[in-house]
VEXMAR-256298 format. One record per residue (C-alpha): residue number from 0; residue in three letters; chain; y, z, x. Coordinates in Angstrom, 3 decimals. Layout:
BEGIN
+-------+-------+-------+----------+----------+----------+
! marmi ! kekol ! pator !       c2 !       c3 !       c1 !
+-------+-------+-------+----------+----------+----------+
!   NUM !   ala !     A !        Y !        Z !        X !
...
+-------+-------+-------+----------+----------+----------+
//
This chain:
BEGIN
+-------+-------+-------+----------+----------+----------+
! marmi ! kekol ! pator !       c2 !       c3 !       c1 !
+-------+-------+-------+----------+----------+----------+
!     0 !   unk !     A !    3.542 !    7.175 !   15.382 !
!     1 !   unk !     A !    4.312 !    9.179 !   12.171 !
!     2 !   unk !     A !    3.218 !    6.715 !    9.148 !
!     3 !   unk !     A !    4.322 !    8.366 !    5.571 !
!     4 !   unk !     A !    2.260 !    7.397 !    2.103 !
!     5 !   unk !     A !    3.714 !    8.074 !   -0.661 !
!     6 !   unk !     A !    1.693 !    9.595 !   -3.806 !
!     7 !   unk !     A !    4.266 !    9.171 !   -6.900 !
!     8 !   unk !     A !    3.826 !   10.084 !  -10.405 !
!     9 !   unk !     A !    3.858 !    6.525 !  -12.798 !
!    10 !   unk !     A !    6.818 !    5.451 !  -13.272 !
!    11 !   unk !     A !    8.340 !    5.504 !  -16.676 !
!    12 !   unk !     A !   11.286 !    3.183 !  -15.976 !
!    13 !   unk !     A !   12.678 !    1.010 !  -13.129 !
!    14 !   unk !     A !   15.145 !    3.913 !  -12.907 !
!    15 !   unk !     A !   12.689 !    6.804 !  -12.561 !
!    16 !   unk !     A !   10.604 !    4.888 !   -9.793 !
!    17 !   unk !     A !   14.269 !    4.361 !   -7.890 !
!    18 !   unk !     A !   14.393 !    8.186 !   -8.283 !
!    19 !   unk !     A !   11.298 !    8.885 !   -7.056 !
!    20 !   unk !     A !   11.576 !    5.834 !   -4.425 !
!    21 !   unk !     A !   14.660 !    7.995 !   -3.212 !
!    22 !   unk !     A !   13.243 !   11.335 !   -3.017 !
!    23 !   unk !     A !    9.793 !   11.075 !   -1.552 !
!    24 !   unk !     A !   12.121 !    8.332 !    1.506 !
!    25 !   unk !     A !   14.370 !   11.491 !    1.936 !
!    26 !   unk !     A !   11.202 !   13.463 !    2.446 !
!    27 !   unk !     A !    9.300 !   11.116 !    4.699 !
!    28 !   unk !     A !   12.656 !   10.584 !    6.538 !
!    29 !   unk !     A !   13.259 !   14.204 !    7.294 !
!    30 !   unk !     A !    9.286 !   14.586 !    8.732 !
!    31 !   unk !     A !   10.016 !   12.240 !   11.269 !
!    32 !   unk !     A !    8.115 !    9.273 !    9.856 !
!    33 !   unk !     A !    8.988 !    5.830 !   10.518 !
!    34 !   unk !     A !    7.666 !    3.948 !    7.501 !
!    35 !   unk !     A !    7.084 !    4.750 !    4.220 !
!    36 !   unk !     A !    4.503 !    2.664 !    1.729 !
!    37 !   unk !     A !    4.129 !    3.115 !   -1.947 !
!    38 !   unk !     A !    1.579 !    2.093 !   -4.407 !
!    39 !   unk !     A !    0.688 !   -1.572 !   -6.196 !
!    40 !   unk !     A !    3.719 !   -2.750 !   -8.391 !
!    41 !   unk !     A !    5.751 !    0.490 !   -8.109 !
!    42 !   unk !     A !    8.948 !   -1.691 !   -9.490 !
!    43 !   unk !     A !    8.701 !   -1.606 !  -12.180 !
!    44 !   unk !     A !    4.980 !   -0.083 !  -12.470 !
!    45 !   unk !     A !    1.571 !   -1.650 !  -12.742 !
!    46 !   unk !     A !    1.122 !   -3.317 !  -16.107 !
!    47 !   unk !     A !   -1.350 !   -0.723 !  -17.546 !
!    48 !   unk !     A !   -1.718 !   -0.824 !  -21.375 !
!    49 !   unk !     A !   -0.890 !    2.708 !  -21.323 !
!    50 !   unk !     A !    2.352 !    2.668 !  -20.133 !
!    51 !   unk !     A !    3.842 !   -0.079 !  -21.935 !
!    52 !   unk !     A !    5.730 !   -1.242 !  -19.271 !
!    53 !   unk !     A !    7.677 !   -4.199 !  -19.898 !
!    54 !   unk !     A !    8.235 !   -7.154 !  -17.480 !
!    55 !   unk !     A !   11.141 !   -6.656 !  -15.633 !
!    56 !   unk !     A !   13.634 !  -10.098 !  -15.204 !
!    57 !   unk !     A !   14.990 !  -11.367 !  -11.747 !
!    58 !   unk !     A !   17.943 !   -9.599 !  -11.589 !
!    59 !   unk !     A !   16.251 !   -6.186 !  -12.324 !
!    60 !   unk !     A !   13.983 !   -6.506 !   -9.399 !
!    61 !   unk !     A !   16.631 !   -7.577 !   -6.977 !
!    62 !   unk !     A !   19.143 !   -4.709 !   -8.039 !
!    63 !   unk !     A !   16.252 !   -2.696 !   -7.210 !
!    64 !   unk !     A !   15.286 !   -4.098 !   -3.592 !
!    65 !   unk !     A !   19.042 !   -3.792 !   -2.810 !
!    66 !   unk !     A !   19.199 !   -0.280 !   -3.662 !
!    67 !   unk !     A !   15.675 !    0.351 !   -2.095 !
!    68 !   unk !     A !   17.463 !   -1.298 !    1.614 !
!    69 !   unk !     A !   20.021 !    0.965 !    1.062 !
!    70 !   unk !     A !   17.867 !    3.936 !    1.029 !
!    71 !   unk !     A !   15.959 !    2.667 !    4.074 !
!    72 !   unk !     A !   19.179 !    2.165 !    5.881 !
!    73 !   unk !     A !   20.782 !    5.647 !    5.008 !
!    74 !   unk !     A !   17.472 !    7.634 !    6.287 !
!    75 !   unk !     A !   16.354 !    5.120 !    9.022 !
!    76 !   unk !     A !   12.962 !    4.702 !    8.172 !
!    77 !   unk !     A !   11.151 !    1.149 !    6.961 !
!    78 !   unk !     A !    9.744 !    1.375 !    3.759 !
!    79 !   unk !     A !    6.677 !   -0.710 !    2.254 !
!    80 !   unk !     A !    8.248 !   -1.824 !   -1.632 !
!    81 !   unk !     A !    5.140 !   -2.880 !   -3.709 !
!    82 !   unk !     A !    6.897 !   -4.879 !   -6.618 !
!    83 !   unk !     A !    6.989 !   -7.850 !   -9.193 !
!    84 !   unk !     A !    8.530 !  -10.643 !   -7.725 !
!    85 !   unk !     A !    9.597 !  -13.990 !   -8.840 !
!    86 !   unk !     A !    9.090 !  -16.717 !   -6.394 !
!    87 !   unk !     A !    8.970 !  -20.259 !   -5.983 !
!    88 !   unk !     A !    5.378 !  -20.272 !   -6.437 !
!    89 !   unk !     A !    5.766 !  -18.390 !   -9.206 !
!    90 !   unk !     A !    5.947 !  -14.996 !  -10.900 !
!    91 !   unk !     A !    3.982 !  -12.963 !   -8.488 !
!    92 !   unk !     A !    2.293 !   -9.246 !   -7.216 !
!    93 !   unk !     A !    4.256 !   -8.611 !   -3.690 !
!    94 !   unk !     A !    4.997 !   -5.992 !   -1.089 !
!    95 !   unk !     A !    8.120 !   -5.989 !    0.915 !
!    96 !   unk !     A !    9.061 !   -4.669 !    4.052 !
!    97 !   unk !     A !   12.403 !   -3.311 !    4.566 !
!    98 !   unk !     A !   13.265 !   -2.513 !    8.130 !
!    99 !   unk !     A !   14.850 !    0.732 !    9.052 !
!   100 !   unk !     A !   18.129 !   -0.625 !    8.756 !
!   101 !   unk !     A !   17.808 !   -2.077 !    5.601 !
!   102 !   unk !     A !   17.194 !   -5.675 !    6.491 !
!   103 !   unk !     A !   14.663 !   -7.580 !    4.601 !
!   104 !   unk !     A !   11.527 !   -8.268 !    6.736 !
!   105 !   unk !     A !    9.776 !  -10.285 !    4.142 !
!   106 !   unk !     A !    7.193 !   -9.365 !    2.171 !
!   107 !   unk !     A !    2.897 !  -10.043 !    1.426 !
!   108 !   unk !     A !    1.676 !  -11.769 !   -1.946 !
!   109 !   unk !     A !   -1.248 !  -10.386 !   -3.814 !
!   110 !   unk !     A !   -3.314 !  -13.443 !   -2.924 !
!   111 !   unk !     A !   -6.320 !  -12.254 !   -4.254 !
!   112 !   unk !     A !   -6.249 !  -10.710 !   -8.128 !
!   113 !   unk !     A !   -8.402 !   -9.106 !  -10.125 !
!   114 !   unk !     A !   -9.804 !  -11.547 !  -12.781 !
!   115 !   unk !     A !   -7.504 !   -8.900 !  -15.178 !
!   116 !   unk !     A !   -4.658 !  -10.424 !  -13.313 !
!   117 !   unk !     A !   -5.272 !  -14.054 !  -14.200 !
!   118 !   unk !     A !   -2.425 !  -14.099 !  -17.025 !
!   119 !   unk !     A !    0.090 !  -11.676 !  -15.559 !
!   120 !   unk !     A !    1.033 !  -12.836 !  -11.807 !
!   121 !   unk !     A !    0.815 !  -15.737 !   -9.525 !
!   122 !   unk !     A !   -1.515 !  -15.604 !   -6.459 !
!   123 !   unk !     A !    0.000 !  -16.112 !   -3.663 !
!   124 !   unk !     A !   -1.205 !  -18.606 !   -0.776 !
!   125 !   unk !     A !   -0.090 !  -17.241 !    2.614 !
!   126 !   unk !     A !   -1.063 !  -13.871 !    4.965 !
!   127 !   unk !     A !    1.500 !  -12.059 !    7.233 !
!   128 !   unk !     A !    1.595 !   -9.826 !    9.894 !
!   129 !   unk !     A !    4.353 !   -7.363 !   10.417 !
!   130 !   unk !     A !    5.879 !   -5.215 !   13.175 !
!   131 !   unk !     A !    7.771 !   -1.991 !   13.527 !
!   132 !   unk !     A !    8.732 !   -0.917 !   16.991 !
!   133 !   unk !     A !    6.445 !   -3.262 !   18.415 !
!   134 !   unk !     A !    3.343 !   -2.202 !   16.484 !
!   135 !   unk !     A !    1.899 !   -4.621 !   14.184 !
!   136 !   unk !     A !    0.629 !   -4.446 !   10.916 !
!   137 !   unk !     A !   -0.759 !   -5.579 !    7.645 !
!   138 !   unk !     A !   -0.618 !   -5.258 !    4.212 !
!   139 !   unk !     A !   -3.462 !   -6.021 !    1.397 !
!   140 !   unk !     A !   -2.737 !   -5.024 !   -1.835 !
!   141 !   unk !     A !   -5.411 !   -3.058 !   -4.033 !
!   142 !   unk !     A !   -8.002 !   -5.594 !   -5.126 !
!   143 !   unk !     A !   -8.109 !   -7.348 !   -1.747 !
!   144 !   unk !     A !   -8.340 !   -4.473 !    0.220 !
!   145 !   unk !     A !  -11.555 !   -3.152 !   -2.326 !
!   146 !   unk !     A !  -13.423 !   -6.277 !   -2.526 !
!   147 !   unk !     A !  -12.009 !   -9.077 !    0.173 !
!   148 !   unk !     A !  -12.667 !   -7.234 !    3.542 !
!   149 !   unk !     A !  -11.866 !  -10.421 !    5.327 !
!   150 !   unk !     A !   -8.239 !   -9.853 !    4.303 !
!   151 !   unk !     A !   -8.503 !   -6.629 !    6.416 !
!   152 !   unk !     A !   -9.622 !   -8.305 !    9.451 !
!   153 !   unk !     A !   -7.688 !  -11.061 !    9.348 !
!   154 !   unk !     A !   -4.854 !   -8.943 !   10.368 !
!   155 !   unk !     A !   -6.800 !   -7.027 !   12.547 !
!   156 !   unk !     A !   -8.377 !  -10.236 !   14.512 !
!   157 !   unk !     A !   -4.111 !  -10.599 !   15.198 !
!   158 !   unk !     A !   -3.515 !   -7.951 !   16.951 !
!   159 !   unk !     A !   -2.526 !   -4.996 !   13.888 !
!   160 !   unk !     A !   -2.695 !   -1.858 !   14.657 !
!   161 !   unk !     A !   -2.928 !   -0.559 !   11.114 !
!   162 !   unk !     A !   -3.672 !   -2.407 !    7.500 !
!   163 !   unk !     A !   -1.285 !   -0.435 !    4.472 !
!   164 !   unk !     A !   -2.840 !   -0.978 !    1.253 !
!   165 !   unk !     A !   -0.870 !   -0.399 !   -2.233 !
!   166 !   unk !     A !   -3.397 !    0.000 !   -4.758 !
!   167 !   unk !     A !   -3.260 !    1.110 !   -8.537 !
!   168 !   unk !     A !   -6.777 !    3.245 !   -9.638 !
!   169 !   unk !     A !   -7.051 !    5.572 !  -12.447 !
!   170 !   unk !     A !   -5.398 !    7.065 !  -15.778 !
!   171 !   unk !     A !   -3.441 !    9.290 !  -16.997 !
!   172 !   unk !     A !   -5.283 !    9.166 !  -20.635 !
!   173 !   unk !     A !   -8.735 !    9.496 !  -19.461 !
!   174 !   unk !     A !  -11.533 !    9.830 !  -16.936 !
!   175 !   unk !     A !  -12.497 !   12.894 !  -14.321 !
!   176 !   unk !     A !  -10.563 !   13.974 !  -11.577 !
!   177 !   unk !     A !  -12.681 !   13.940 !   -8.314 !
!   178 !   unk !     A !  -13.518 !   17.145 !   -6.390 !
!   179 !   unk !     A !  -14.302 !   16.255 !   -3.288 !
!   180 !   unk !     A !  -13.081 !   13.856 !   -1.112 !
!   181 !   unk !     A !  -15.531 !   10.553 !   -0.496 !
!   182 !   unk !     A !  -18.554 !   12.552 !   -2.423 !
!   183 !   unk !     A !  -21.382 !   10.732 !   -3.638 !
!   184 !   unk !     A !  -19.788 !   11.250 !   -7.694 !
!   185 !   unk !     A !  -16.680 !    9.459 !   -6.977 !
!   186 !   unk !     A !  -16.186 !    5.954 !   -7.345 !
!   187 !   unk !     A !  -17.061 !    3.657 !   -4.463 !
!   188 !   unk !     A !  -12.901 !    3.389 !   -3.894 !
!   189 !   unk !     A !  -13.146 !    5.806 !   -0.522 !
!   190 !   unk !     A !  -16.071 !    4.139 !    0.657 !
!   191 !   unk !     A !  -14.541 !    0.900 !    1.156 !
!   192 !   unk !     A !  -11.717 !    2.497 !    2.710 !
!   193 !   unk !     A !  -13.936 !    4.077 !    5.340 !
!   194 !   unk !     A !  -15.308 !    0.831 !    5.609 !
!   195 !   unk !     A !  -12.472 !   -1.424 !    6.366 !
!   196 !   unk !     A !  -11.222 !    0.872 !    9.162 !
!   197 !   unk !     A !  -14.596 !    1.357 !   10.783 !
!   198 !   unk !     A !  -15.836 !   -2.560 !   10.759 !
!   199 !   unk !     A !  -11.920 !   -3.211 !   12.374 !
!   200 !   unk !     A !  -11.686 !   -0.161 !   14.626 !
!   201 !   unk !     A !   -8.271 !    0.412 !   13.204 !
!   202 !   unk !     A !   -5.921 !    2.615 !   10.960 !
!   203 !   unk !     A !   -6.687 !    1.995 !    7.081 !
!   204 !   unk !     A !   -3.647 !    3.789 !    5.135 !
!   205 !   unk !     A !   -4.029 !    3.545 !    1.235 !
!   206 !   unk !     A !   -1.830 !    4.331 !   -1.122 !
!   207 !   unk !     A !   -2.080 !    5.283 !   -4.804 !
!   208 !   unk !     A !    0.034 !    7.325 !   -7.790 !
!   209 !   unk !     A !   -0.950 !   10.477 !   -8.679 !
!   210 !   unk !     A !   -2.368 !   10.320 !  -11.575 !
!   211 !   unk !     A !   -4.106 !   12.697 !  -13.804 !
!   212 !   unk !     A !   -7.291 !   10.810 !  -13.666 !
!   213 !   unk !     A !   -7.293 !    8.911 !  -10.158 !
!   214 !   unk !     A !  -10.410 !    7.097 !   -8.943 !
!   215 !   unk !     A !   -9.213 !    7.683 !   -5.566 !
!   216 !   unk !     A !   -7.087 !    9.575 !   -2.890 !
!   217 !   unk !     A !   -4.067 !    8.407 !   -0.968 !
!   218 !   unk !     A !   -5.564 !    8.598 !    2.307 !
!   219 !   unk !     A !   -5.731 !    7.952 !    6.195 !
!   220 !   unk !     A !   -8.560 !    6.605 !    8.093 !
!   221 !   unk !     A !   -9.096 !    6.706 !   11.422 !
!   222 !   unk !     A !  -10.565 !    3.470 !   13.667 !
!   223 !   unk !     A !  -13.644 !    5.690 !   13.428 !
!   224 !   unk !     A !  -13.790 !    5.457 !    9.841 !
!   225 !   unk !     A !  -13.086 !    9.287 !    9.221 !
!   226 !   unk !     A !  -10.537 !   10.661 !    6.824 !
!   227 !   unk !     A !   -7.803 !   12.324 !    8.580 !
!   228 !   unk !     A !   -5.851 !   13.224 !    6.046 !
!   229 !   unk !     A !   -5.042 !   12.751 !    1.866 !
!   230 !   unk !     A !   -3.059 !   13.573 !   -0.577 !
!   231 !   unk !     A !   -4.929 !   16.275 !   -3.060 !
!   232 !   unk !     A !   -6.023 !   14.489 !   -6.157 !
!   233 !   unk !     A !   -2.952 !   14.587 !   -8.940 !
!   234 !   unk !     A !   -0.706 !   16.033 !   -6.835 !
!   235 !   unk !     A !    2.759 !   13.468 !   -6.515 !
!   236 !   unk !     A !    4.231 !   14.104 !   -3.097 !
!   237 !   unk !     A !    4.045 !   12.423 !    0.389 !
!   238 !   unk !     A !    1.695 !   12.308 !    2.932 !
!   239 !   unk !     A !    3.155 !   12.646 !    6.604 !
!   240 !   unk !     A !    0.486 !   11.645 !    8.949 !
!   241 !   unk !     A !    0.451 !   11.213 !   12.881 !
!   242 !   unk !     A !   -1.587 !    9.043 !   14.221 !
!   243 !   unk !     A !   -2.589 !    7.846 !   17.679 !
!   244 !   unk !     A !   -2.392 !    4.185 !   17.728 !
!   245 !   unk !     A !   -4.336 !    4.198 !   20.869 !
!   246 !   unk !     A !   -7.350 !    4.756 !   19.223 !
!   247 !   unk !     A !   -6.686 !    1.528 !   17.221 !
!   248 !   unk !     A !   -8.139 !   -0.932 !   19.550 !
!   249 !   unk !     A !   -9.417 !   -3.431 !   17.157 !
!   250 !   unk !     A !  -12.448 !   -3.480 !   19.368 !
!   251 !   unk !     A !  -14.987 !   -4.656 !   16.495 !
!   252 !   unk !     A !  -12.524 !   -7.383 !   15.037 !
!   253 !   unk !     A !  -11.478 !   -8.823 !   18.221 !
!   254 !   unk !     A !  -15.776 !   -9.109 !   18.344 !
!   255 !   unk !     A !  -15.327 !  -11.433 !   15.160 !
!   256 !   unk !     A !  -16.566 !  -15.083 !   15.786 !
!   257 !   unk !     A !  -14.844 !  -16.975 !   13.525 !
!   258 !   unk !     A !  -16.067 !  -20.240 !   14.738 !
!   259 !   unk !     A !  -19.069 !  -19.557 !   13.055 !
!   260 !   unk !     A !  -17.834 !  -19.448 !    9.725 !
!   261 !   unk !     A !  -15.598 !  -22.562 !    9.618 !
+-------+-------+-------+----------+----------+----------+
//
């Protein structure tokens, strides 16, 4: 299976992230990939001080999901939408899952934020599993993915394949730009990727913008807990990765005894 991460610059408007939303799909689409995920909040951005992005409103955020099922629908590929949403629970941190022909699959809450988070979103209060072409997957979203492992194997424990995770992690005002992949200088970001693969014995795909400073990679893990492959540091692009979902046998979660931790 052909998985595609995409590494975009921030955006600086709803409209630029549609733009960029469109090209890097085009790009994914024409590698042969069959789904597409982009980073935390892409619509309309993370809510960095920085960037001054402004909350979008309801109708902003569904004109873009109904342009972003178009664009899964006219280059056949399902596409992981990381976006604001507002919900009955609330206004909340979310990541949909359009289907290849531009149906709406539904989508994961952020159920877990970042203390930071407290007074901009809504947690959320349910997991999901997805499936494309009968291979299932999950989705945890930055902070939950970093520090909440158990959100990782909860999906793993039913049967996914691979866990996607949108995350936001750096600047574009300051910091250092890594070197090396995973090296003992960087933050502990690419450890706990390794981590969440290996202690699941399945695919890990995380996903972040390309910024100037990042604290970590876009990046593929195997069930081994190796690297496969990433997106070089700052660079905005996509990351077209096949991987051999054999290999993801979920031996170590399916080893999980739950019982004892009721």
């Amino acid at each position: 299976m052909k998985i595609a991460l995409a590494s975009p610059s921030f955006p600086s408007s709803i409209t630029d992230g549609l733009q960029q939303l469109e090209k890097l799909t085009k790009e994914a689409s024409a590698k042969k990939a069959e789904i597409i995920c982009f980073p935390e909040s892409f619509i309309p951005g993370y809510p960095y001080a920085e960037f001054n992005v402004e909350k979008a409103t309801e109708q902003q955020l569904q004109d873009a999901l109904a342009k972003a099922q178009q664009m899964a629908a006219d280059n056949g590929i399902t596409i992981i939408l990381p976006t604001d949403w507002y919900t009955s629970e609330g206004f909340q941190n979310v990541a949909w899952v359009i289907s290849a022909n531009g149906e709406r699959q539904g989508y994961q809450p952020k159920t877990q934020l970042d203390p930071t988070e407290d007074a901009i979103w809504t947690p959320g209060t349910e997991r999901k599993l997805f499936e494309i072409d009968g291979v299932k997957f999950g989705i945890v979203i930055c902070h939950e993915g970093f520090r909440y492992p158990e959100l990782v194997r909860w999906a793993a424990v039913r049967g996914a394949k691979i866990v996607f995770h949108p995350h936001c992690a750096g600047s574009d005002e300051d910091g250092t730009s890594p070197a090396e992949w995973g090296s003992i200088n960087n933050p502990y970001y690419e450890k706990a990727m390794m981590m969440r693969s290996r202690e699941n014995t399945i695919y890990f795909a995380s996903v972040n913008y390309s910024f100037q400073y990042p604290d970590s990679a876009t990046s593929v893990i195997d069930p081994e807990g190796e690297c496969v492959a990433w997106q070089p540091y700052s660079k905005p692009g996509v990351l077209v990765v096949d991987i051999d979902l054999e290999q993801a046998t979920g031996l170590l979660a399916k080893r999980f005894k739950g019982e004892l931790y009721q």
